[in-house]
C-alpha positions as CSV (number, residue, x, y, z in Angstrom):
1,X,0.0,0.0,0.0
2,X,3.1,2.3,0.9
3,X,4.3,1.4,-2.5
4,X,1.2,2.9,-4.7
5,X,0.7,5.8,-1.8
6,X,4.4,6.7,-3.1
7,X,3.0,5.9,-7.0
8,X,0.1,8.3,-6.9
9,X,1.6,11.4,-5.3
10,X,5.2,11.2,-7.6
11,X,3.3,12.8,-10.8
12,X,1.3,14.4,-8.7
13,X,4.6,16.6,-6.9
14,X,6.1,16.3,-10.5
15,X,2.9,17.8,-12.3
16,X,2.7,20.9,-9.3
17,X,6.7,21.3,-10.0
18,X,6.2,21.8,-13.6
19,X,3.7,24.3,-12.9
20,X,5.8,26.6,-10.7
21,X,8.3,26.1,-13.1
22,X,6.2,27.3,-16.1
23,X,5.3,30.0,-13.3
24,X,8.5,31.1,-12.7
25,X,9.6,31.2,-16.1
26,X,6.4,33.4,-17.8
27,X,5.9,35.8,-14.2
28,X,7.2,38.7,-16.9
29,X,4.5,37.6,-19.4
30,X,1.9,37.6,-16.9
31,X,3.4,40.9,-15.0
32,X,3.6,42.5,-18.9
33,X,-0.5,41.5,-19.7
34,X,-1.2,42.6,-16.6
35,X,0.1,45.6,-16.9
36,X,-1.0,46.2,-20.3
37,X,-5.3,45.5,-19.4
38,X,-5.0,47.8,-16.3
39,X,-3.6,50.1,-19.0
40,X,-6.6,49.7,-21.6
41,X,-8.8,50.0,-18.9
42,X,-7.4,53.3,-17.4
43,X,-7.1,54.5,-21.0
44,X,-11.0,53.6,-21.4
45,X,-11.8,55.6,-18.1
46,X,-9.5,58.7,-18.8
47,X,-10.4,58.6,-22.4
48,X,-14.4,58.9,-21.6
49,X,-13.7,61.4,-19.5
50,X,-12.1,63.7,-21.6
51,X,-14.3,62.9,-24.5
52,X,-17.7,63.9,-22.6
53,X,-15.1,67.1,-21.3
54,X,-14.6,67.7,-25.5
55,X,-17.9,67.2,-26.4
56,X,-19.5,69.6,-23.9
57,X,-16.3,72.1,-24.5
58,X,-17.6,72.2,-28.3
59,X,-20.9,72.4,-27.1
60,X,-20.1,75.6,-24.5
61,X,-18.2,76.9,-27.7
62,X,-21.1,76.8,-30.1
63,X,-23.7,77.8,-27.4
64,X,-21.5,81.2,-27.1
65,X,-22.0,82.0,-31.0
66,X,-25.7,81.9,-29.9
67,X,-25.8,78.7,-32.0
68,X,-29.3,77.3,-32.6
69,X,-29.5,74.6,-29.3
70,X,-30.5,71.6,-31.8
71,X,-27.7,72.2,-33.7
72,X,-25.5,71.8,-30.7
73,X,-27.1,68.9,-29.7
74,X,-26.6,67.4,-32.9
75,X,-23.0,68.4,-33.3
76,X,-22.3,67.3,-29.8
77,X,-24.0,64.0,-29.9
78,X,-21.2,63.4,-33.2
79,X,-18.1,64.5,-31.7
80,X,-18.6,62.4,-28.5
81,X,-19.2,59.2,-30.8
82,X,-16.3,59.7,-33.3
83,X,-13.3,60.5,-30.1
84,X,-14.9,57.7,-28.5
85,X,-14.0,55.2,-31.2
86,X,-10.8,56.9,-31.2
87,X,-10.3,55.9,-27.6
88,X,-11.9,52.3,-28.2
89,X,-8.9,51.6,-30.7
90,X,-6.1,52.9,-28.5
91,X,-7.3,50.6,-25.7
92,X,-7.3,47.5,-28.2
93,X,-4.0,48.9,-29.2
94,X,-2.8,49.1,-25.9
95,X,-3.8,45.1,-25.0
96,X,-1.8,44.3,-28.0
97,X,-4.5,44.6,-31.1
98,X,-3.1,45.1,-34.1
99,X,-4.9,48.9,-34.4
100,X,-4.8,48.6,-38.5
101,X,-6.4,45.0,-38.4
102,X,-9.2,47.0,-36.0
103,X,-9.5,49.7,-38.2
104,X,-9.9,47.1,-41.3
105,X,-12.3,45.3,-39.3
106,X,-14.2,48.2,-38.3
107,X,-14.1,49.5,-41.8
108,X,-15.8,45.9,-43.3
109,X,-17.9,45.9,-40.5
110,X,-19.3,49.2,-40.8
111,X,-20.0,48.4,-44.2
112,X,-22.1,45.5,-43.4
113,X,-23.8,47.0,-40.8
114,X,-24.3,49.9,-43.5
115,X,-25.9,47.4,-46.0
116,X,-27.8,46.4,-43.3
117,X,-29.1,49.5,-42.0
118,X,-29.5,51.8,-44.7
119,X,-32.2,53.4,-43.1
120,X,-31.0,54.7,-40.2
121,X,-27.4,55.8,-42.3
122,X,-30.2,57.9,-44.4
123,X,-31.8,59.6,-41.2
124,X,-28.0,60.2,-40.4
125,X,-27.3,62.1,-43.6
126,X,-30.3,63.8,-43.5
127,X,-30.0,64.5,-40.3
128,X,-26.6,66.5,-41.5
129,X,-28.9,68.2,-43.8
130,X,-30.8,69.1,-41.1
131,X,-28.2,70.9,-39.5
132,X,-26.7,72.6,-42.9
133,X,-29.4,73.9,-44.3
134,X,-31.5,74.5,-41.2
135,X,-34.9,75.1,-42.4
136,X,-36.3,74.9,-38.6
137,X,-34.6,75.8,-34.8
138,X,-34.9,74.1,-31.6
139,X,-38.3,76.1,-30.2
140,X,-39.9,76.9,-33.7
141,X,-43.9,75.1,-34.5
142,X,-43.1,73.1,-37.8
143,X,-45.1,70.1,-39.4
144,X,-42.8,67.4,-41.0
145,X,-43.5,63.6,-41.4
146,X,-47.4,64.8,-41.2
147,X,-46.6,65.6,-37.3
148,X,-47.0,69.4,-35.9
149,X,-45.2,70.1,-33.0
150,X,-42.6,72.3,-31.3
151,X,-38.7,71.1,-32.1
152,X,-37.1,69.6,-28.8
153,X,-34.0,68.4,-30.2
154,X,-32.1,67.5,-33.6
155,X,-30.7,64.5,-33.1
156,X,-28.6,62.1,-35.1
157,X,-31.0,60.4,-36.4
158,X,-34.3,61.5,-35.6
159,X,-35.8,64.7,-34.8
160,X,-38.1,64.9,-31.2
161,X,-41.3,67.2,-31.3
162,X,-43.5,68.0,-28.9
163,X,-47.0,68.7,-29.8
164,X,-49.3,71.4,-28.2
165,X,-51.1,68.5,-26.2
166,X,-47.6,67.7,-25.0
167,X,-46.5,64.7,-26.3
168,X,-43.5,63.9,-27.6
169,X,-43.1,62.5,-31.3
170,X,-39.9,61.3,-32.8
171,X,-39.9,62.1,-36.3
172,X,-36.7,59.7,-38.3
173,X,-34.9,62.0,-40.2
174,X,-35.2,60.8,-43.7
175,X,-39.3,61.7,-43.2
176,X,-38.6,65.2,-42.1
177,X,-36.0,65.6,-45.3
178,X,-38.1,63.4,-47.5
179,X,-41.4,65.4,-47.2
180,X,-43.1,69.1,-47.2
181,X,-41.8,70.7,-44.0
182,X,-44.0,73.9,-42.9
183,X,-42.1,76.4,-40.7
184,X,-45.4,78.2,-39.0
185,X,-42.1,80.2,-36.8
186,X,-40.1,81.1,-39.1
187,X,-41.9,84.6,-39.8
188,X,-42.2,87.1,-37.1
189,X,-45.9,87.8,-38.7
190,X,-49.1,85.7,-39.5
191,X,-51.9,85.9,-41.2
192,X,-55.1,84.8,-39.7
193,X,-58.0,83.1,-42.2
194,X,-61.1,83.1,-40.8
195,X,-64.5,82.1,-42.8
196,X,-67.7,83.5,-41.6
197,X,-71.2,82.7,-43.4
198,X,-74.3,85.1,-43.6
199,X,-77.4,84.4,-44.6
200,X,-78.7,85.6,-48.7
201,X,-80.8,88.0,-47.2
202,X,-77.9,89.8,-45.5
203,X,-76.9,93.0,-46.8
204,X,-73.1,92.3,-48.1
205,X,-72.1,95.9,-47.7
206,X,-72.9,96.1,-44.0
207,X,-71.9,92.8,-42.8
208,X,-68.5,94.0,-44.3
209,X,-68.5,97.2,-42.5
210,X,-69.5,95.0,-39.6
211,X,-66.5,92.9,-39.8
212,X,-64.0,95.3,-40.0
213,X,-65.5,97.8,-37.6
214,X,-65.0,94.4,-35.2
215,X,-61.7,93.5,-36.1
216,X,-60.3,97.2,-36.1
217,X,-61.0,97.3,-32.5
218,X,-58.3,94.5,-31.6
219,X,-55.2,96.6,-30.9
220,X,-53.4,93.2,-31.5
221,X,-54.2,93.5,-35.1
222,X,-51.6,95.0,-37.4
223,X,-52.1,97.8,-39.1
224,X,-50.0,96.9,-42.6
225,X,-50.9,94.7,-44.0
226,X,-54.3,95.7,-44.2
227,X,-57.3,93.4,-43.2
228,X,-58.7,91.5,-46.0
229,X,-62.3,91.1,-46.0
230,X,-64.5,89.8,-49.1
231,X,-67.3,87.4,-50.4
232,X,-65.5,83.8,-50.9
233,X,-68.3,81.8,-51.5
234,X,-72.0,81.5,-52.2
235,X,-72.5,77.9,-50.2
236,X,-75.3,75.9,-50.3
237,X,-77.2,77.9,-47.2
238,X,-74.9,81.1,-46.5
239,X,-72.7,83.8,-48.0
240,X,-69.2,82.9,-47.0
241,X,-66.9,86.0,-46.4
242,X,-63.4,85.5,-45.9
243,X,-62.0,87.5,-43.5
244,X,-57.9,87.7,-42.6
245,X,-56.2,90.2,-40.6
246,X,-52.6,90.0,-39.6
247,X,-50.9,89.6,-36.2
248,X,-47.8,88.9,-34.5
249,X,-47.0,85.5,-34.5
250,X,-47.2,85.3,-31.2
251,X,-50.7,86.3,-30.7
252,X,-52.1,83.9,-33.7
253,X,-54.4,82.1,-31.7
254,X,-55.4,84.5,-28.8
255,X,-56.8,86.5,-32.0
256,X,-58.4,84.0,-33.8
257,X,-60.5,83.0,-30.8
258,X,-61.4,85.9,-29.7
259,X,-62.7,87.8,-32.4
260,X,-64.4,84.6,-33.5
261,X,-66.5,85.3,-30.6
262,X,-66.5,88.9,-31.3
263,X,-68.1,88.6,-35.0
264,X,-70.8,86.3,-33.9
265,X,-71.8,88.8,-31.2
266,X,-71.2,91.5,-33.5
267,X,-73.4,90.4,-36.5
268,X,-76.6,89.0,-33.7
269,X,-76.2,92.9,-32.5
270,X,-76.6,94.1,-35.9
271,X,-79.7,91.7,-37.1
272,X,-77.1,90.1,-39.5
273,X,-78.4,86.1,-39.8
274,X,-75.6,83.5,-39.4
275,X,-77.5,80.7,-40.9
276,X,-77.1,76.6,-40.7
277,X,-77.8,74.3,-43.3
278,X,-80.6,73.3,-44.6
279,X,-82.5,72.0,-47.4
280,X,-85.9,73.3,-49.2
281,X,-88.5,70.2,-49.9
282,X,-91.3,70.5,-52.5
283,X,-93.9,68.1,-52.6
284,X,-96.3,67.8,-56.0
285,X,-100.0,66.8,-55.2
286,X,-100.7,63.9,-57.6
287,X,-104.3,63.4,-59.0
């Protein structure tokens, strides 16, 4: 029994011996790829660190030009994602990675992610478009995509609206490029388009008077241009006069409802019929 006690534990002693041998002999190796991940991960930590310092640096930079705030969203959303990938490859280089095989890789990678996701690499370009040619601002009332709403933020690839019920809508990119976009901020001015019907037996000439008379007393109401006021239509039931002052854009919708209310109160004060529909029937007696 002392015999194969003396069997079992001779590899055993040889097989730990070889191991601190192999030890001894590669303690540099180990010390060196040590080193070398502590290294890619303090470069990861520093790295991030100075790229979110960058990216709001640029962002301070461009805000001091008065730069429009989506803009600066946009642009800082790209710098922080291109110096990151910068500081993803030193890392790799630093563990050893072969930084031209990553940036190969990378390169054949991005394209097949690019075949693969052509739609969002459209909302990206457009969203560059966005920012060139800048046919809206963070704050202005647009419509794009067939979505109204104020502009929150240009992003890389979308664009976020709020809407006056306060939702918020992301709009991709490639819609808001791809489509009419309507600007209701971009002019400091607006025109308000109101339709009002009177009755047949109105008289045209004094529910006109009667229009502007109310309108003109709305000091909110520009004075040039001057208010339009004339027959549209003759509708099925009414006389439909159109009737558009300007304003400030600002005060667009405080008007509009108000002297809505105002004409109606207006024209009952002055006997001047605001009809509804309705429809004549004849009936023929047969013998």
């Amino acid at each position: 029994m002392a015999g194969e006690s003396v069997g079992i534990e001779t590899p055993l002693v040889d097989s730990l011996a070889q191991a601190e041998t192999w030890l001894t002999n590669n303690s540099d190796l180990f010390i060196q790829y040590g080193v070398n991940i502590i290294s890619a991960i303090i470069i990861l930590f520093i790295g991030n660190m100075i790229v979110k310092a960058v990216a709001n640096s640029v962002a301070k930079v461009l805000e001091s030009k008065q730069m429009d705030k989506a803009v600066v969203q946009f642009i800082h959303g790209l710098v922080r994602y291109l110096l990151f990938v910068i500081v993803l490859i030193a890392a790799l280089g630093r563990l050893g990675v072969q930084t031209a095989s990553v940036v190969a890789v990378i390169g054949a990678a991005g394209l097949a992610i690019g075949l693969a996701l052509q739609g969002s690499l459209s909302n990206f370009a457009a969203g560059v478009l966005i920012v060139a040619f800048r046919p809206f601002k963070s704050g202005d009332y647009v419509e794009v995509g067939g979505v109204a709403g104020s502009v929150e933020a240009i992003q890389i690839f979308q664009t976020v609206l709020k809407t006056p019920d306060n939702k918020m809508v992301v709009v991709p990119n490639s819609s808001v490029i791809g489509g009419p976009i309507t600007n209701y901020s971009r002019h400091e001015t607006r025109r308000v388009d109101m339709v009002i019907g009177v009755s047949y037996k109105s008289d045209l000439k004094k529910t006109k008077q009667v229009l502007r008379e109310t309108l003109e007393k709305d000091p909110r109401i520009l004075k040039n241009p001057d208010i339009t006021i004339g027959v549209h239509t003759l509708a099925d039931s009414s006389v439909n006069f159109v009737v558009r002052p300007w304003v400030k854009r600002s005060d667009y919708w405080p008007v509009y409802f108000d002297n809505m209310q105002a004409i109606k109160e207006a024209l009952d004060a002055n006997g001047i019929e605001i009809p509804f529909p309705q429809m004549d029937v004849h009936l023929n007696k047969m013998n």
